[in-house]
C-alpha positions in Angstrom: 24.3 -19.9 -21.5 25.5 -17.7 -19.0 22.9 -17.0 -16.2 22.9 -12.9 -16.2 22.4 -13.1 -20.0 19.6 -15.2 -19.8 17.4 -13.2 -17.5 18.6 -9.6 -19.2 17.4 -11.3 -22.4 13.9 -12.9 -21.3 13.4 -9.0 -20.1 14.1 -7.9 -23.9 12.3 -10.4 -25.8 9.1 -10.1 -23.7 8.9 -6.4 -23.0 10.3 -5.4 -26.9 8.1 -7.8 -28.8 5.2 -6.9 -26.4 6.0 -3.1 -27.7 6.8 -3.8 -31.2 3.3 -5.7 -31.6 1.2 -3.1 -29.4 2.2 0.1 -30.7 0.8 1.1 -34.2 2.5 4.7 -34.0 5.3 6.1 -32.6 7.3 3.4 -30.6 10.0 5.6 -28.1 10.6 2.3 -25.9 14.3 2.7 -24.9 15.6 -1.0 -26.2 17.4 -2.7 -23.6 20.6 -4.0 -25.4 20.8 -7.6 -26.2 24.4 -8.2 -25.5 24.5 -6.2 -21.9 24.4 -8.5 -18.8 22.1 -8.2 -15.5 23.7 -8.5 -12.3 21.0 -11.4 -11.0 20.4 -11.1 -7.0 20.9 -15.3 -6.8 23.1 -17.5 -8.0 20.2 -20.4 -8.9 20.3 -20.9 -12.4 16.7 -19.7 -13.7 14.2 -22.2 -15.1 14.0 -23.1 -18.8 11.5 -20.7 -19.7 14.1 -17.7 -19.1 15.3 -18.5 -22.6 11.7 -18.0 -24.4 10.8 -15.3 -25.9 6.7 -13.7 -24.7 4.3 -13.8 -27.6 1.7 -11.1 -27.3 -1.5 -10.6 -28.6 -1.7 -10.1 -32.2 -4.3 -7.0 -31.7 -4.6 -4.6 -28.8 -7.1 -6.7 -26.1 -9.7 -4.5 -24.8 -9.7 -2.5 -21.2 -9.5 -4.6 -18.6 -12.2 -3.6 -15.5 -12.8 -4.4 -11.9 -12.3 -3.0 -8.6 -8.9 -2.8 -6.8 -8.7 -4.9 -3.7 -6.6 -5.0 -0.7 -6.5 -2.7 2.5 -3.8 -0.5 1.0 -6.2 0.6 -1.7 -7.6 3.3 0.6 -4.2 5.8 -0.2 -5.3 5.6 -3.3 -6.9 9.3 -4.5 -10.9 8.9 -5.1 -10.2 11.1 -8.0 -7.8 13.2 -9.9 -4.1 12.2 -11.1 -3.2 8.6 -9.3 -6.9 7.4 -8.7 -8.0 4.0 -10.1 -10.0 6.4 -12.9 -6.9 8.3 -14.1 -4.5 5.2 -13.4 -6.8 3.3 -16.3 -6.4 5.8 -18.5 -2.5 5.4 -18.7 0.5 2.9 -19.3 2.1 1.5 -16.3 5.3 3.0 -16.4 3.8 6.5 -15.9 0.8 5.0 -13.6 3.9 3.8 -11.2 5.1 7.7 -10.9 1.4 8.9 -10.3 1.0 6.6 -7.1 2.9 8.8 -4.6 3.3 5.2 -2.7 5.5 3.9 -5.3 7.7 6.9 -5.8 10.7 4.9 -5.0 9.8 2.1 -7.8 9.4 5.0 -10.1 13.2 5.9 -9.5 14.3 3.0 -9.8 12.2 1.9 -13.0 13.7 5.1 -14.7 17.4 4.9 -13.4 17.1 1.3 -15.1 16.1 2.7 -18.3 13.0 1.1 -18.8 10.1 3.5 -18.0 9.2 3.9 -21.7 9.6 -0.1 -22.6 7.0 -0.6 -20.3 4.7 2.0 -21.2 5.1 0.3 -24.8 4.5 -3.3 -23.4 1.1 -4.9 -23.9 -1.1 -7.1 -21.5 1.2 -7.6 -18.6 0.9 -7.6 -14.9 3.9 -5.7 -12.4 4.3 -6.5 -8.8 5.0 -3.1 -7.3 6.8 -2.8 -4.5 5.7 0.2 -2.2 8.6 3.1 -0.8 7.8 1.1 2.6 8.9 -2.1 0.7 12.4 -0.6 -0.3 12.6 0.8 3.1 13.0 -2.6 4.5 16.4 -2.7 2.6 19.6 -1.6 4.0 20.6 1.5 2.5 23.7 0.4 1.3 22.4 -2.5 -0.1 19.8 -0.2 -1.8 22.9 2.3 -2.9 24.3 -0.1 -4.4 21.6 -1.7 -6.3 20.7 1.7 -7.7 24.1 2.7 -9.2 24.0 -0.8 -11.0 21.2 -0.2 -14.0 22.2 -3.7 -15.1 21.1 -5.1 -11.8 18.2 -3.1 -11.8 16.8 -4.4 -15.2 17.4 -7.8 -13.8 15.5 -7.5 -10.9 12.9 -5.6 -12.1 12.0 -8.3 -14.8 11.3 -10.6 -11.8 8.2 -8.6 -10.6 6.9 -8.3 -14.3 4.4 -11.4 -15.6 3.0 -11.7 -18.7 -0.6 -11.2 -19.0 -3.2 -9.0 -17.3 -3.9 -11.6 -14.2 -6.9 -11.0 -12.0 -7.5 -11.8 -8.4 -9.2 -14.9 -9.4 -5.7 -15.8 -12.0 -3.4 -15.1 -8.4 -2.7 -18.4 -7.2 0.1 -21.3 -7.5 3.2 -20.1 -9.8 3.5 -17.9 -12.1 6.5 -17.7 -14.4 8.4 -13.9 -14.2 9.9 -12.6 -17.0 13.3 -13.1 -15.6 12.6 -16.5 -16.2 12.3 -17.9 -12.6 8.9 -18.6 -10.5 6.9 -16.6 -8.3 4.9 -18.4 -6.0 0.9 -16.9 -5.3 -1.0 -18.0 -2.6 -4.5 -16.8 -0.7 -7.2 -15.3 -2.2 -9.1 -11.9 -3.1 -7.6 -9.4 -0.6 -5.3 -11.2 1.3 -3.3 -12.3 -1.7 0.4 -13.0 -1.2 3.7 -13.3 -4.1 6.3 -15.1 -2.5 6.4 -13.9 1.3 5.3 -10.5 0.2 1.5 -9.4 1.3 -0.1 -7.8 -1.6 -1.7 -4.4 -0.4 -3.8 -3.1 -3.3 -4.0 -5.5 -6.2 -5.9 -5.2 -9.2 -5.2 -2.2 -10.1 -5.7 -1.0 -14.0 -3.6 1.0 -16.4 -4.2 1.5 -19.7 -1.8 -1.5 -20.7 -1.3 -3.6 -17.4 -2.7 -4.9 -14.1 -0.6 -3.6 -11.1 -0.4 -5.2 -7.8 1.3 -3.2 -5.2 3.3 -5.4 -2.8 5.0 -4.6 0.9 8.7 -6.5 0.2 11.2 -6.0 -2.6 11.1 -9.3 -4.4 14.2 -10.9 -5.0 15.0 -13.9 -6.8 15.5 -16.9 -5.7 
């Protein structure tokens, strides 16, 4: 099966089923169509469980608490919109454009089209990368990533896990939603995903767990 397909469609199985099972109302995910392709950022093909479809919970799981950890968690607001208070209170896709630090992710979650699909996703964790984080990329490179939404949806399925993962859940592999493996390794608040540093992990919305990281993660 061809490659970009695979990891477009492990993005819509996990993300629409997650929506179709966790909304009881009105369900305004934008659908990400079945049959359009992902430009992938490797040429690797992606491991077996790109193919396999997320099964979420059957009933909404409660809140998830704790503390956010990490040394980047001070930008954070102590109160008001984008604190750890508010941030609960909402789904991840409008958390992301309430953390003035991930502005640029924001952008690029809505030029992609999926802003709503993950604010209808249930029980997930995102890998955020920070405006710093797409700094680090040329902008050319970043130009033309953002005038490809096909390449976007690919790439942003790679920072998206299934399940709410704590510190304590962050270490060895984990398997993305693209279908390939990111790698966790240290502990508590010196947590890293691939060769990323996480800067503020832990961090709740109303429907994932977010952890903010300092590289764009790409593939591989």
């Amino acid at each position: 099966m061809n490659t970009r397909l695979l990891a477009l469609a492990a993005l819509t199985a996990a993300l629409s089923m997650s929506a179709a099972c966790g909304s009881q109302g009105d369900n305004t995910a934008a659908p990400v169509a079945a049959n359009e392709t992902a430009t992938d950022m490797t040429t690797e093909t992606p491991s077996p469980e790109a193919s396999e479809s997320v099964s979420p919970s059957p009933s909404a799981s409660p809140a998830v608490s704790g503390t956010p950890v990490g040394a980047g968690c001070s930008s954070l607001p102590a109160s008001g919109k984008g604190s750890p208070a508010e941030l609960a209170k909402v789904p991840v896709g409008t958390a992301l454009a309430d953390v003035p630090s991930l502005s640029t992710l924001a952008r690029v979650v809505k030029k992609a089209g999926l802003a709503e699909t993950l604010n209808s996703a249930q029980d997930i964790t995102v890998f955020a990368p920070t405006n710093e984080a797409f700094s680090k990329i040329p902008k050319s490179q970043l130009d033309q990533m953002m005038s490809n939404r096909k390449s976007l949806r690919g790439l942003l399925a790679y920072h998206v896990v299934k399940g709410r993962k704590t510190p304590a859940d962050m270490h060895g592999q984990l398997t993305s939603l693209e279908g390939r493996k990111l790698t966790v390794s240290g502990s508590d608040s010196n947590l890293k995903v691939n060769d990323a540093a996480v800067s503020c992990g832990n961090i709740a919305t109303s429907n994932a767990t977010v952890y903010t990281v300092d590289k764009v993660l790409m593939p591989r």
